[in-house]
C-alpha positions in Angstrom: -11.0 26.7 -44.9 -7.6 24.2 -44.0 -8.6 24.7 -40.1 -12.5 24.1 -40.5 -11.3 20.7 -42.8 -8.9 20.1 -40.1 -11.6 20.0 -37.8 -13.8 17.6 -39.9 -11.5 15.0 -40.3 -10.0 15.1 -36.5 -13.6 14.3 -35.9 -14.7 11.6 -38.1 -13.0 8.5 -36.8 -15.0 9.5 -33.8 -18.0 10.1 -35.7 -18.2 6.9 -37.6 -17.9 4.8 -33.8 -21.1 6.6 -33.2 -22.6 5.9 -36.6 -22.2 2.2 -35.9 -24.2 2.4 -32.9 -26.2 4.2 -34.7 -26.9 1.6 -36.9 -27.0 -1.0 -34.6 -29.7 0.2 -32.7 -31.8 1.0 -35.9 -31.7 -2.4 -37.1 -32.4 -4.1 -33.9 -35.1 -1.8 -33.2 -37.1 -2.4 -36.5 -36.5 -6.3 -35.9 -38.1 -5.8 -32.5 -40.8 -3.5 -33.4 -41.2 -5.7 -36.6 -42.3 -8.4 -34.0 -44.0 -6.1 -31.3 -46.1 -4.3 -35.1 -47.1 -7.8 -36.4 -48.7 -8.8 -33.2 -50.4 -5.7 -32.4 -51.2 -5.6 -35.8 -53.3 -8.8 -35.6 -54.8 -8.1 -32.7 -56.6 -4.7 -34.4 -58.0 -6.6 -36.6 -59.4 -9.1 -34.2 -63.3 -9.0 -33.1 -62.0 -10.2 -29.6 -62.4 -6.6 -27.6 -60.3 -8.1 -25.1 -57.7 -8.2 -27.9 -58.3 -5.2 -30.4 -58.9 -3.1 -26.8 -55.3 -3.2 -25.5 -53.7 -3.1 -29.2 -55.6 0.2 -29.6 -54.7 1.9 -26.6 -51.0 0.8 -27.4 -51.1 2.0 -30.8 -53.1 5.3 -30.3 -50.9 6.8 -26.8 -47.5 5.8 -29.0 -48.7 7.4 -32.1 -50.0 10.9 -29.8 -46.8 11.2 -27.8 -43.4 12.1 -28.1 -41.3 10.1 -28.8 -38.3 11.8 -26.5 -41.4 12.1 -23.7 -41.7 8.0 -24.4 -37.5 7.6 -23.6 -37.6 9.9 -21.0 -40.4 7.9 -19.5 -38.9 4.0 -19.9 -35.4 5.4 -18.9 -36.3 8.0 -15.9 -40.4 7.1 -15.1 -40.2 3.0 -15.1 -37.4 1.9 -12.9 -38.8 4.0 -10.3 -41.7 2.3 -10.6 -40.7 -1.0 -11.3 -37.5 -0.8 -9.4 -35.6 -1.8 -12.1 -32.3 -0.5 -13.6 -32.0 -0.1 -17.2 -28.8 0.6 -19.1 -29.3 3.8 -21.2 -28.7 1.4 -24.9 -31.8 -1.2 -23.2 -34.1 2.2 -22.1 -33.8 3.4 -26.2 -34.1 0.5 -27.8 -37.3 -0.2 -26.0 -38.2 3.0 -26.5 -37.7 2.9 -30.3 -38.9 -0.3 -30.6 -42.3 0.2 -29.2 -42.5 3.7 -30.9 -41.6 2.0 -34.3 -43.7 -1.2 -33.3 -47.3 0.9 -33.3 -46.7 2.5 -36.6 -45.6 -0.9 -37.9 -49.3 -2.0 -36.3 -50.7 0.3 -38.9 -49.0 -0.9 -42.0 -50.1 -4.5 -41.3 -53.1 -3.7 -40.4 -53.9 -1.8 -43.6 -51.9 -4.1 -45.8 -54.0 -6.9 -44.6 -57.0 -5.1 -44.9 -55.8 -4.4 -48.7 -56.4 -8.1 -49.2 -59.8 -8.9 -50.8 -62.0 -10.6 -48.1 -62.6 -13.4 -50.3 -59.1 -15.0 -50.1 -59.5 -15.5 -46.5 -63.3 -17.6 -47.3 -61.5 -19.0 -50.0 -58.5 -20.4 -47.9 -61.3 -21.4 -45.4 -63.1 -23.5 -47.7 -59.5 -25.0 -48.7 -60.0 -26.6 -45.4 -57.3 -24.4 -43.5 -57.6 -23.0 -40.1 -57.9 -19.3 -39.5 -54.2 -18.8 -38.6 -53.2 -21.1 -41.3 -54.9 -18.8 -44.3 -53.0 -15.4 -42.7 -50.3 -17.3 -42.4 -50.1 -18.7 -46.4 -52.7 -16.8 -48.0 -53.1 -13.4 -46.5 -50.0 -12.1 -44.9 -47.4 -13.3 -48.2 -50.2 -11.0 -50.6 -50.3 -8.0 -48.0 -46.4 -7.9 -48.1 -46.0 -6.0 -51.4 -48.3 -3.1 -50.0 -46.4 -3.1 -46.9 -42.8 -3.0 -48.0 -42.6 0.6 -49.1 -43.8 2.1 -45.5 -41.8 -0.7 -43.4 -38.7 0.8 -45.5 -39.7 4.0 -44.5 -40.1 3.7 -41.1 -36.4 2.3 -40.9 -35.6 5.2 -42.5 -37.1 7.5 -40.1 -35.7 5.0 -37.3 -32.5 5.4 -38.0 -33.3 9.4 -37.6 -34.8 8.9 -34.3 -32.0 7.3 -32.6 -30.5 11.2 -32.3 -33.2 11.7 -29.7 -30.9 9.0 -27.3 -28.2 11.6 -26.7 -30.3 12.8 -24.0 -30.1 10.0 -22.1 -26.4 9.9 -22.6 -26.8 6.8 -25.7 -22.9 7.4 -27.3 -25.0 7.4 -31.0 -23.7 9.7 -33.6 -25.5 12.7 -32.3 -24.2 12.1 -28.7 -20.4 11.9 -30.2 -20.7 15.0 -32.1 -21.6 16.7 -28.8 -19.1 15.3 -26.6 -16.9 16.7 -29.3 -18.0 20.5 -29.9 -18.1 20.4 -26.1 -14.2 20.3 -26.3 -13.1 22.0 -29.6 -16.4 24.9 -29.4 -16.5 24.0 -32.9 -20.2 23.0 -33.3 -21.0 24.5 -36.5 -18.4 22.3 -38.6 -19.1 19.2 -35.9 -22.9 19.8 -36.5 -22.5 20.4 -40.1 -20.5 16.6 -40.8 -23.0 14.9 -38.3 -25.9 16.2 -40.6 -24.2 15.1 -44.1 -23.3 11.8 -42.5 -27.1 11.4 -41.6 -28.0 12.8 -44.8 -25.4 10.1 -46.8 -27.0 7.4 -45.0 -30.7 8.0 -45.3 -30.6 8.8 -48.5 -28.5 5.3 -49.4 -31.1 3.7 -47.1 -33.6 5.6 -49.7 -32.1 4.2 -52.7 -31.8 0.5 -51.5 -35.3 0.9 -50.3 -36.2 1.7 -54.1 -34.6 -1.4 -55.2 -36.0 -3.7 -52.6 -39.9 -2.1 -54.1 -38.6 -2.9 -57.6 -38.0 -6.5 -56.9 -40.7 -7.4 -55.3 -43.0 -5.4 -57.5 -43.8 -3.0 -54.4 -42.9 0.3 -56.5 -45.0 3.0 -57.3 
Protein backbone atom coordinates (compact mmCIF):
# COMPACT_ATOMS: atom_id res chain seq x y z
CA UNK A 1 0.00 0.00 0.00
CA UNK A 2 3.18 2.70 0.99
CA UNK A 3 4.74 1.91 -2.68
CA UNK A 4 1.33 2.22 -4.71
CA UNK A 5 0.86 5.80 -2.43
CA UNK A 6 4.35 6.46 -3.34
CA UNK A 7 3.56 6.20 -6.77
CA UNK A 8 0.50 8.55 -6.58
CA UNK A 9 2.06 11.28 -5.16
CA UNK A 10 5.50 11.05 -7.35
CA UNK A 11 2.92 11.54 -9.99
CA UNK A 12 0.73 14.29 -9.15
CA UNK A 13 2.74 17.40 -9.50
CA UNK A 14 2.94 16.11 -12.99
CA UNK A 15 -0.53 15.43 -13.14
CA UNK A 16 -1.96 18.71 -12.03
CA UNK A 17 0.50 20.54 -15.09
CA UNK A 18 -1.63 18.43 -17.30
CA UNK A 19 -4.88 19.30 -15.51
CA UNK A 20 -4.26 22.90 -16.24
CA UNK A 21 -4.10 22.42 -19.82
CA UNK A 22 -6.74 20.54 -19.41
CA UNK A 23 -8.61 23.26 -18.29
CA UNK A 24 -7.40 25.65 -20.42
CA UNK A 25 -8.46 24.16 -23.42
CA UNK A 26 -12.04 23.39 -22.03
CA UNK A 27 -12.72 26.91 -21.27
CA UNK A 28 -11.42 28.26 -24.49
CA UNK A 29 -13.13 25.71 -26.42
CA UNK A 30 -16.68 26.43 -24.99
CA UNK A 31 -15.92 30.31 -25.52
CA UNK A 32 -15.27 29.45 -29.11
CA UNK A 33 -17.87 27.00 -29.73
CA UNK A 34 -20.16 29.40 -27.69
CA UNK A 35 -19.57 31.83 -30.63
CA UNK A 36 -19.28 29.22 -33.61
CA UNK A 37 -23.12 27.47 -31.61
CA UNK A 38 -24.80 31.00 -31.43
CA UNK A 39 -24.23 31.63 -35.10
CA UNK A 40 -25.05 28.42 -36.47
CA UNK A 41 -27.68 28.42 -34.16
CA UNK A 42 -29.35 31.44 -35.80
CA UNK A 43 -28.83 30.44 -39.06
CA UNK A 44 -31.22 27.05 -38.44
CA UNK A 45 -33.68 29.00 -37.55
CA UNK A 46 -33.46 31.21 -40.58
CA UNK A 47 -35.90 30.79 -43.77
CA UNK A 48 -32.85 31.85 -46.00
CA UNK A 49 -31.91 28.03 -47.38
CA UNK A 50 -28.72 29.52 -48.30
CA UNK A 51 -28.27 30.00 -44.57
CA UNK A 52 -30.21 27.16 -42.57
CA UNK A 53 -28.50 24.84 -45.70
CA UNK A 54 -24.87 25.13 -44.60
CA UNK A 55 -25.75 25.33 -40.68
CA UNK A 56 -27.40 21.98 -41.18
CA UNK A 57 -24.94 20.15 -42.86
CA UNK A 58 -22.40 21.62 -40.14
CA UNK A 59 -24.48 20.60 -37.42
CA UNK A 60 -25.74 17.10 -38.67
CA UNK A 61 -21.88 15.58 -40.01
CA UNK A 62 -20.43 16.96 -36.36
CA UNK A 63 -23.19 15.47 -34.39
CA UNK A 64 -22.81 11.80 -36.64
CA UNK A 65 -19.05 11.59 -36.39
CA UNK A 66 -16.49 10.94 -33.97
CA UNK A 67 -15.22 13.16 -32.41
CA UNK A 68 -11.42 11.58 -32.31
CA UNK A 69 -12.23 10.87 -36.31
CA UNK A 70 -13.02 14.88 -36.42
CA UNK A 71 -9.12 15.58 -34.58
CA UNK A 72 -7.64 13.10 -36.52
CA UNK A 73 -9.06 14.80 -39.61
CA UNK A 74 -8.13 18.81 -38.75
CA UNK A 75 -4.75 17.61 -37.37
CA UNK A 76 -3.59 14.79 -39.98
CA UNK A 77 -6.43 15.30 -43.17
CA UNK A 78 -6.38 19.37 -43.50
CA UNK A 79 -2.87 20.56 -43.70
CA UNK A 80 -2.40 18.18 -46.43
CA UNK A 81 -4.91 19.73 -48.05
CA UNK A 82 -4.63 23.05 -47.15
CA UNK A 83 -0.86 23.01 -46.81
CA UNK A 84 -1.04 24.37 -43.64
CA UNK A 85 0.80 23.43 -40.32
CA UNK A 86 -1.10 23.22 -37.20
CA UNK A 87 0.39 22.92 -33.76
CA UNK A 88 -1.22 19.89 -32.06
CA UNK A 89 -2.95 22.57 -28.96
CA UNK A 90 -4.56 24.72 -32.44
CA UNK A 91 -5.63 21.17 -34.36
CA UNK A 92 -7.81 20.24 -30.75
CA UNK A 93 -9.09 23.23 -29.90
CA UNK A 94 -10.59 23.55 -33.37
CA UNK A 95 -11.59 20.29 -33.13
CA UNK A 96 -13.43 20.68 -29.76
CA UNK A 97 -14.62 23.85 -30.56
CA UNK A 98 -16.45 22.92 -33.66
CA UNK A 99 -17.60 19.60 -32.04
CA UNK A 100 -18.87 21.52 -28.98
CA UNK A 101 -20.10 24.53 -31.31
CA UNK A 102 -23.00 22.15 -33.22
CA UNK A 103 -24.36 20.85 -30.03
CA UNK A 104 -24.35 24.37 -28.75
CA UNK A 105 -26.45 25.04 -32.26
CA UNK A 106 -29.03 22.84 -30.79
CA UNK A 107 -29.53 24.33 -27.44
CA UNK A 108 -30.03 27.84 -29.01
CA UNK A 109 -31.88 26.68 -31.41
CA UNK A 110 -34.42 24.94 -29.14
CA UNK A 111 -34.18 27.61 -26.46
CA UNK A 112 -35.17 30.16 -28.89
CA UNK A 113 -37.79 28.16 -30.21
CA UNK A 114 -38.99 27.74 -26.41
CA UNK A 115 -39.85 31.44 -26.73
CA UNK A 116 -43.64 32.02 -27.47
CA UNK A 117 -43.77 33.43 -31.15
CA UNK A 118 -45.70 36.33 -30.00
CA UNK A 119 -42.77 38.16 -28.23
CA UNK A 120 -40.96 38.34 -31.45
CA UNK A 121 -44.51 40.28 -33.21
CA UNK A 122 -44.70 41.89 -30.15
CA UNK A 123 -41.07 43.37 -30.16
CA UNK A 124 -41.89 44.06 -33.89
CA UNK A 125 -44.76 46.13 -33.39
CA UNK A 126 -42.52 47.95 -30.63
CA UNK A 127 -40.97 49.34 -33.70
CA UNK A 128 -37.68 47.20 -33.40
CA UNK A 129 -35.84 45.58 -36.13
CA UNK A 130 -35.63 41.78 -36.42
CA UNK A 131 -32.09 41.53 -34.97
CA UNK A 132 -32.94 44.12 -32.38
CA UNK A 133 -36.09 41.84 -30.81
CA UNK A 134 -33.47 38.53 -30.62
CA UNK A 135 -31.16 40.56 -29.47
CA UNK A 136 -33.37 42.25 -26.30
CA UNK A 137 -36.36 40.27 -26.36
CA UNK A 138 -35.73 36.82 -27.49
CA UNK A 139 -32.28 35.62 -26.80
CA UNK A 140 -32.18 37.19 -22.77
CA UNK A 141 -35.83 34.84 -22.26
CA UNK A 142 -34.29 31.69 -24.14
CA UNK A 143 -31.18 31.88 -21.69
CA UNK A 144 -32.81 30.31 -18.62
CA UNK A 145 -33.78 27.17 -20.80
CA UNK A 146 -30.35 27.08 -22.19
CA UNK A 147 -28.17 27.30 -19.15
CA UNK A 148 -28.55 23.83 -17.83
CA UNK A 149 -27.36 22.02 -21.23
CA UNK A 150 -24.55 24.78 -22.07
CA UNK A 151 -23.24 23.69 -18.39
CA UNK A 152 -23.40 20.36 -19.48
CA UNK A 153 -21.71 20.45 -22.45
CA UNK A 154 -18.64 22.08 -20.59
CA UNK A 155 -18.86 19.32 -18.57
CA UNK A 156 -18.65 16.77 -21.14
CA UNK A 157 -15.87 19.22 -22.77
CA UNK A 158 -13.69 19.07 -20.29
CA UNK A 159 -14.00 15.05 -20.71
CA UNK A 160 -13.26 15.16 -24.28
CA UNK A 161 -10.05 16.91 -24.20
CA UNK A 162 -8.58 13.07 -23.15
CA UNK A 163 -9.22 12.24 -26.75
CA UNK A 164 -5.98 14.98 -27.56
CA UNK A 165 -3.38 12.55 -26.21
CA UNK A 166 -3.49 10.95 -29.51
CA UNK A 167 -2.27 13.71 -31.22
CA UNK A 168 0.45 14.13 -28.65
CA UNK A 169 -1.80 17.31 -26.69
CA UNK A 170 0.39 17.17 -23.08
CA UNK A 171 -3.50 17.23 -21.37
CA UNK A 172 -3.94 15.20 -18.26
CA UNK A 173 -4.53 12.04 -20.07
CA UNK A 174 -1.33 12.47 -22.21
CA UNK A 175 0.82 13.09 -18.76
CA UNK A 176 -0.50 10.04 -17.14
CA UNK A 177 0.76 8.10 -20.15
CA UNK A 178 4.12 9.53 -20.61
CA UNK A 179 4.27 8.49 -16.96
CA UNK A 180 3.16 4.71 -16.82
CA UNK A 181 5.23 4.54 -19.92
CA UNK A 182 8.34 4.87 -17.48
CA UNK A 183 7.30 3.48 -14.02
CA UNK A 184 4.83 0.33 -15.85
CA UNK A 185 2.66 1.51 -13.18
CA UNK A 186 -0.63 2.22 -15.18
CA UNK A 187 -3.17 0.84 -12.89
CA UNK A 188 -2.36 3.39 -9.87
CA UNK A 189 -1.37 6.30 -12.74
CA UNK A 190 -4.76 5.43 -14.50
CA UNK A 191 -6.60 5.10 -11.26
CA UNK A 192 -5.46 9.08 -9.90
CA UNK A 193 -6.05 10.38 -13.53
CA UNK A 194 -9.73 9.01 -13.25
CA UNK A 195 -10.40 10.48 -9.55
CA UNK A 196 -8.81 13.73 -10.61
CA UNK A 197 -11.35 13.83 -13.61
CA UNK A 198 -14.01 12.52 -11.49
CA UNK A 199 -13.14 15.55 -8.66
CA UNK A 200 -13.35 17.95 -11.27
CA UNK A 201 -16.54 17.10 -13.18
CA UNK A 202 -18.32 16.54 -10.39
CA UNK A 203 -17.25 20.24 -8.76
CA UNK A 204 -18.02 21.49 -12.35
CA UNK A 205 -21.55 19.62 -11.58
CA UNK A 206 -22.12 21.27 -8.36
CA UNK A 207 -21.25 24.88 -9.57
CA UNK A 208 -23.35 24.21 -12.52
CA UNK A 209 -26.30 23.59 -9.93
CA UNK A 210 -25.80 26.85 -8.39
CA UNK A 211 -25.45 28.79 -11.55
CA UNK A 212 -29.34 27.07 -12.49
CA UNK A 213 -30.45 28.13 -9.00
CA UNK A 214 -29.66 31.72 -9.51
CA UNK A 215 -30.84 32.30 -12.54
CA UNK A 216 -33.99 30.29 -11.94
CA UNK A 217 -32.71 27.64 -14.60
CA UNK A 218 -33.17 24.55 -12.11
CA UNK A 219 -35.32 21.81 -12.39
Amino acid sequence: MTDILNVMLAAIPTLIEGLGLTVFIAVVSLALATVIGLISGLMTLSKRVWLYGPARLYVNVIRGTPLLVQILFIYFGLPGVLHIKLSPMAAGIIAISFHIGAYVSEVFRAGIESVDRGQMEAGRSLGLTHAQTMRRIIIPQATRSMIPPMMNQFIMGVKDTSLLAVIGVAELTQRGQSIYAVNYRAFEILTLVAAIYLILTYTLYRLSRVVEKKFGAAR
